[in-house]
C-alpha positions in Angstrom: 97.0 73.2 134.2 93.6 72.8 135.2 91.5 75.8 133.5 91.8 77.3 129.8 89.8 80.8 128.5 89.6 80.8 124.8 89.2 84.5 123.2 87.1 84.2 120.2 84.1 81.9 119.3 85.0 82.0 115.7 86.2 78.0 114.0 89.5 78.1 115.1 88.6 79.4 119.1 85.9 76.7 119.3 87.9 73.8 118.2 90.9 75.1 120.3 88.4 75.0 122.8 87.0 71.7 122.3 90.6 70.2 122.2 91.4 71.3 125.7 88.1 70.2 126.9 88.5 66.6 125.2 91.7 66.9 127.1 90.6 66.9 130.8 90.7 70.7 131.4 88.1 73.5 132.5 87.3 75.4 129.6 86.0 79.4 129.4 85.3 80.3 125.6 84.6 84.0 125.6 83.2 85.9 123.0 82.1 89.3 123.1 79.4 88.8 120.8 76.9 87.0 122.7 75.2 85.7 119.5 78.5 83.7 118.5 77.3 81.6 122.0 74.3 79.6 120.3 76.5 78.9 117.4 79.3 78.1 119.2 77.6 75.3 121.4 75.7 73.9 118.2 78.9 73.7 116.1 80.8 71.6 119.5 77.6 69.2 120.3 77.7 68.5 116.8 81.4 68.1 116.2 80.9 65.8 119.2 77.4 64.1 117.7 80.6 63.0 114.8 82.6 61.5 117.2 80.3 59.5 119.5 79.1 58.5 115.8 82.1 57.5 114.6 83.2 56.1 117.8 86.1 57.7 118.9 84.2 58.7 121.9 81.3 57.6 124.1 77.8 59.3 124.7 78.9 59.4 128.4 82.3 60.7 127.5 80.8 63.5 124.8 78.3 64.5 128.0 81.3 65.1 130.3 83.8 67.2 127.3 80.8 69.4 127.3 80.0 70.0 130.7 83.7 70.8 131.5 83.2 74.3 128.4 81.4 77.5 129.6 80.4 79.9 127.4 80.7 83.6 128.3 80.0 87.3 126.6 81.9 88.9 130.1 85.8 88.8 129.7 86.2 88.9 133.7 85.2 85.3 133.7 88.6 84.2 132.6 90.2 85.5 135.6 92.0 82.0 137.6 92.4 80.7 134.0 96.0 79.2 133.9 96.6 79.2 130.1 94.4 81.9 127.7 94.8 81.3 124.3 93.9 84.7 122.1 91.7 83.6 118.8 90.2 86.3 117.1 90.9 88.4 113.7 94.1 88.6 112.4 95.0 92.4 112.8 97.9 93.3 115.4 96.1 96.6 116.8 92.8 94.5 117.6 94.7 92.0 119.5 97.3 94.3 121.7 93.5 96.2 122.6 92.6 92.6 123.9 95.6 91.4 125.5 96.0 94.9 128.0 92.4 94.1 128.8 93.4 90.7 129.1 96.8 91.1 131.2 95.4 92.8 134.8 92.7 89.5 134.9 95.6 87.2 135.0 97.5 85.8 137.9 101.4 85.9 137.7 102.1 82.0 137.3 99.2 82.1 134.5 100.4 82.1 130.4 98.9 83.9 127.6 98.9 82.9 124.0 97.5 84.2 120.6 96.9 81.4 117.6 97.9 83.6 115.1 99.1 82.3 111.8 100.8 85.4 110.2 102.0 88.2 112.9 105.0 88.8 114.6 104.9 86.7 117.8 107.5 89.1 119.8 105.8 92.7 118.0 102.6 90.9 119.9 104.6 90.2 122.7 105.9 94.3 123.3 104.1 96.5 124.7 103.0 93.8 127.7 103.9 94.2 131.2 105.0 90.8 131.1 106.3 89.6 128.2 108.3 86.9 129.2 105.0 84.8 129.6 103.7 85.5 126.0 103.9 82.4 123.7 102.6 81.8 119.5 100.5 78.9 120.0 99.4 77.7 116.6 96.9 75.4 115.7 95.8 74.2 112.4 92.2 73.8 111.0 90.6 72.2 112.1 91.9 71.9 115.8 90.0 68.9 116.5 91.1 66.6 113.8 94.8 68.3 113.2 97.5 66.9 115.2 100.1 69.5 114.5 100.8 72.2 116.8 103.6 75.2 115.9 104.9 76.6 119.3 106.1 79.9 118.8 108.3 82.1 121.6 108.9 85.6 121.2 112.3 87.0 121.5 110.8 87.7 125.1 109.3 84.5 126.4 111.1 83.1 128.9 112.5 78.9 128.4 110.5 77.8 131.3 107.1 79.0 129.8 108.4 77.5 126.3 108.9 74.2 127.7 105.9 74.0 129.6 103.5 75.1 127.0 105.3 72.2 124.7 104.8 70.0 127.2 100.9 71.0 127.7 99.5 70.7 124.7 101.2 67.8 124.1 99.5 66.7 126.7 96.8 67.1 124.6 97.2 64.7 122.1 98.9 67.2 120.0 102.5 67.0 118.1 104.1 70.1 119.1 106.8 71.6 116.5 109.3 74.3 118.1 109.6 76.9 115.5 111.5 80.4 115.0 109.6 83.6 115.1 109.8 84.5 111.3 106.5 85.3 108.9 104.8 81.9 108.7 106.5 80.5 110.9 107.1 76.5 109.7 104.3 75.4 107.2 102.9 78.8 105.9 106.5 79.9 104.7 107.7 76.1 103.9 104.0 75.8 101.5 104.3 78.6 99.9 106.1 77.4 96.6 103.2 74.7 96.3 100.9 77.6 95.5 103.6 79.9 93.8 105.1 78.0 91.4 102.3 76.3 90.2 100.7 79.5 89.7 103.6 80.6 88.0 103.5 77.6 85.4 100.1 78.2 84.7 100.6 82.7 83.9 102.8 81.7 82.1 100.8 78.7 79.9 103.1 75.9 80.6 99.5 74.2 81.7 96.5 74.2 82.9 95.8 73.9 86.8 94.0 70.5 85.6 97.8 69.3 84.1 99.6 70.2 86.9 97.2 69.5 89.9 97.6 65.4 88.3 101.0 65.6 87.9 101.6 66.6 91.8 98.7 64.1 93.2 99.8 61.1 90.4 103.4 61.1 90.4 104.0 63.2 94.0 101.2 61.3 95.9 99.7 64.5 97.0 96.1 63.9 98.5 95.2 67.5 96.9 97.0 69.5 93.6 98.0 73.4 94.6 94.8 74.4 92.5 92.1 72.3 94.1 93.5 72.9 97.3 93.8 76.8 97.1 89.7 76.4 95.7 89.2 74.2 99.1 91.2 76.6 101.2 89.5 79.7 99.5 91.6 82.0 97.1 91.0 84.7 99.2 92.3 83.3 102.3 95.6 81.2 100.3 95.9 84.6 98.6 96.3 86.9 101.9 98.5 84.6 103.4 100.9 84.9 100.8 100.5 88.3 100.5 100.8 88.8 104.3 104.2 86.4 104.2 105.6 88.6 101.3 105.1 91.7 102.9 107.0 90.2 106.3 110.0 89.0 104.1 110.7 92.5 103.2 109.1 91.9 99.4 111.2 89.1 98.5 110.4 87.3 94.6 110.0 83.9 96.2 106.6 84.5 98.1 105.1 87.4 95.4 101.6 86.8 95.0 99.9 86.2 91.8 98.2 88.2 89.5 96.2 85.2 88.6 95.2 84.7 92.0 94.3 88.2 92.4 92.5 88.4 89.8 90.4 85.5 90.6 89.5 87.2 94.1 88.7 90.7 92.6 85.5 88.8 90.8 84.7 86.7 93.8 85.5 83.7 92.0 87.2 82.1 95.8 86.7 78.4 95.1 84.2 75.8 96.3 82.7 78.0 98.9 81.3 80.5 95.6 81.3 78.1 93.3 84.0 78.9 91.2 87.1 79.3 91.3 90.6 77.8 89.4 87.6 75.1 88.7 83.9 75.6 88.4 82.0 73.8 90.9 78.2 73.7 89.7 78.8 70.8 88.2 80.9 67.4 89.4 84.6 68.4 88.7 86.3 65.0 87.4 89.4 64.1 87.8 91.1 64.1 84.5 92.4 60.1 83.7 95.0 61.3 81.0 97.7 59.0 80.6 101.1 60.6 82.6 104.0 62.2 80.2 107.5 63.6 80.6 105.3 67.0 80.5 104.0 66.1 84.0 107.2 64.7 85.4 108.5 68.4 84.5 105.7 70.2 86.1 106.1 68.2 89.3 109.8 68.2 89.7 109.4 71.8 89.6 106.9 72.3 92.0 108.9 69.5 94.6 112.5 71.9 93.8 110.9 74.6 95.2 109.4 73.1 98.3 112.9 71.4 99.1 115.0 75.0 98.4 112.7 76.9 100.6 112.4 73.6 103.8 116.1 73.6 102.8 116.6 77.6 103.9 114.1 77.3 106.7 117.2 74.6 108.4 119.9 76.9 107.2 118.2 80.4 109.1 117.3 78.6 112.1 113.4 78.2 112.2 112.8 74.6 113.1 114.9 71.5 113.4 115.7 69.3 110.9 112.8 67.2 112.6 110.5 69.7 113.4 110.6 70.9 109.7 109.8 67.8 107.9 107.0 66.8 110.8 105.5 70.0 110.4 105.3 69.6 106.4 103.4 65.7 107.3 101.3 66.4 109.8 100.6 70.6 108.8 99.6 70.3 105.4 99.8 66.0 104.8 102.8 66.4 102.8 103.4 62.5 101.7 106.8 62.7 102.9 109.1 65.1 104.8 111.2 67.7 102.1 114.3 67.4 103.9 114.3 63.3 103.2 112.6 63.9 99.8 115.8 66.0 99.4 118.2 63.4 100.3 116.4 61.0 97.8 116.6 63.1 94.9 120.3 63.9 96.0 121.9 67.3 96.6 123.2 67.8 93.9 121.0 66.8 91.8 118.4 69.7 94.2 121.4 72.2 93.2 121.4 71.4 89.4 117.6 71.9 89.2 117.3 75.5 91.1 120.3 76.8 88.8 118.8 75.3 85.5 115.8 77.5 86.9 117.9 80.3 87.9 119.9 80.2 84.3 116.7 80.1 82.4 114.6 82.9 84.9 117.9 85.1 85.7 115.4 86.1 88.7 116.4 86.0 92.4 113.3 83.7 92.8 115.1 81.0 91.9 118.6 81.5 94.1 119.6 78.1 95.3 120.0 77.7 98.9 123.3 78.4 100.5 122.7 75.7 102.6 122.1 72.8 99.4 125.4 74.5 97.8 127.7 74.2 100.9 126.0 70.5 101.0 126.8 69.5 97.5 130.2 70.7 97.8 131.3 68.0 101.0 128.3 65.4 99.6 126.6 65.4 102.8 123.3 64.7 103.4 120.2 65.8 105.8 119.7 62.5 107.2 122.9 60.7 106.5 
């Protein structure tokens, strides 16, 4: 490939931009705003400015990733792109508008992707006159620094255009992880218990988001607890996700959002971008230095059960690989270890005696152990043995 259009000047469709461009390629970034333009090329000569500081790049190297990006308010300037890559707002009916404008501009050889995180890859997909060429292409924020990549084919998409979209943006410097078109694909359905449970723990006063935030970080090795990273995500972001997941899966207990949560976005309080939010951020929030008890062995155990029942059902239905799955939770969302080998070290059935102590005490389908772990404990077998 030799020439890339990127739809949408918004974070995610300049650094997807800037990627490619880093990469060697042509680069079109079209938005019809033209006031997103100015922005747009001060936010990528200043994420270069970082590099060339840093020196990952040089000046002359920075010079040249720019001039290969045009920026353009006129969508018949993608036309000879080989690859466009859809980046704009997250509502099916606003990208199918943009993809039958998109579609006539293209040539037949040439691929066309969205970034979504959260719709249906193949409801994207119909409706195209050709859909076998339609591809989930997901990158993670931001693009720049973020190695990992989900590819996502729609029931439609043909294997030749699967493989050689894995192969191109691997070419890219990227780590590409094959996943399953299902709501959140790998990491947004995989993370989801990170947020849940501990939300759950704190409705229902087992601690505070303090407690349990050192427990995962201290005794999981977490760079961030669920509760300062939901504040650094923003709550109403972390908290549409989830909502968008659970409506997906068909209202199932395990991704139900929070009241808590909810609550917390109804009065604005979305974390460190309004200054409040699990945590209140006017003044220096300190890390608390309390000595670690079997209280906070309990708190993470259950947090770490969860993430390993859900990777755990993720292998069993067919999303990712074995591989895929654990790279994803690494590299995605800096998981200190993949769940699937976290699984093996905690032992099967050890997994299977902790989701039914849950689902003894709950009585709630939340807490079903998965098939998969079962069937596993029963011939001892192991993910990785």
């Amino acid at each position: 490939m030799k020439r890339v259009a990127v739809i949408g000047a918004g974070a995610m469709g300049i650094g997807i931009g800037q990627v490619a461009a880093m990469a060697g390629l042509e680069v079109i970034l079209f938005d019809a705003y033209p006031n997103a333009m100015p922005k747009a090329r001060d936010t990528i000569l200043l994420s270069l400015n970082k590099l060339t500081e840093k020196g990952k790049i040089t000046d002359q190297e920075a010079k040249a990733v720019f001039g290969r990006m045009y920026f353009v308010d006129q969508l018949h300037s993608i036309e000879g792109s080989d690859l466009v890559i859809e980046a704009i707002v997250e509502l099916e009916e606003e990208k199918k508008k943009l993809f039958s404008l998109i579609e006539p501009l293209l040539e037949e050889t040439a691929i066309l992707a969205s970034n979504t995180s959260s719709l249906s890859i193949t409801g994207l997909a119909n409706g195209l006159k050709h859909p076998e060429r339609f591809i989930g292409i997901h990158f993670f924020n931001p693009p720049v620094l973020m190695k990992l990549v989900e590819i996502i084919p729609a029931l439609q998409t043909s294997e030749d255009v699967t493989n050689k979209v894995k192969q191109e943006i691997t070419s890219w410097g990227k780590t590409t992880v094959l996943a399953k078109d299902t709501p959140g694909f790998i990491v947004n359905r995989i993370a989801r218990p990170f947020y849940g449970e501990a939300l759950r723990m704190a409705e229902e006063q087992i601690a505070t988001p303090a407690m349990i935030d050192v427990a995962v970080k201290r005794l999981g090795g977490f760079k961030m607890g669920p509760f300062e990273l939901m504040d650094f995500i923003g709550n109403d972001i972390n908290e549409a996700v989830t909502r968008s997941v659970w409506t997906a899966m068909h209202f199932d207990s395990r991704y139900r959002p929070s009241q808590l949560q909810v609550n917390l976005v109804k009065a604005g309080w979305y974390g460190r971008k309004s200054g409040r939010g699990y945590f209140d951020y006017k003044t220096p929030v300190e890390e608390s230095s309390e000595p670690l008890t079997d209280e906070h062995t309990f708190l993470f155990k259950r947090i770490l059960i969860m993430l390993i029942n859900e990777a755990a059902d993720a292998f069993y239905y067919g999303i990712a690989s074995r591989e895929d799955i654990d790279m994803a939770m690494t590299l995605g969302v800096n998981y200190p270890k993949g769940l699937l080998k976290w699984a093996d070290e905690t032992g099967i059935e050890e997994c299977v005696r902790q989701m039914d102590a849950l689902y003894y005490l709950y009585n709630e389908d939340r807490y079903r152990c998965s098939v998969l772990l079962r069937k596993m404990a029963g011939t001892k077998s192991t993910f990785y043995g």
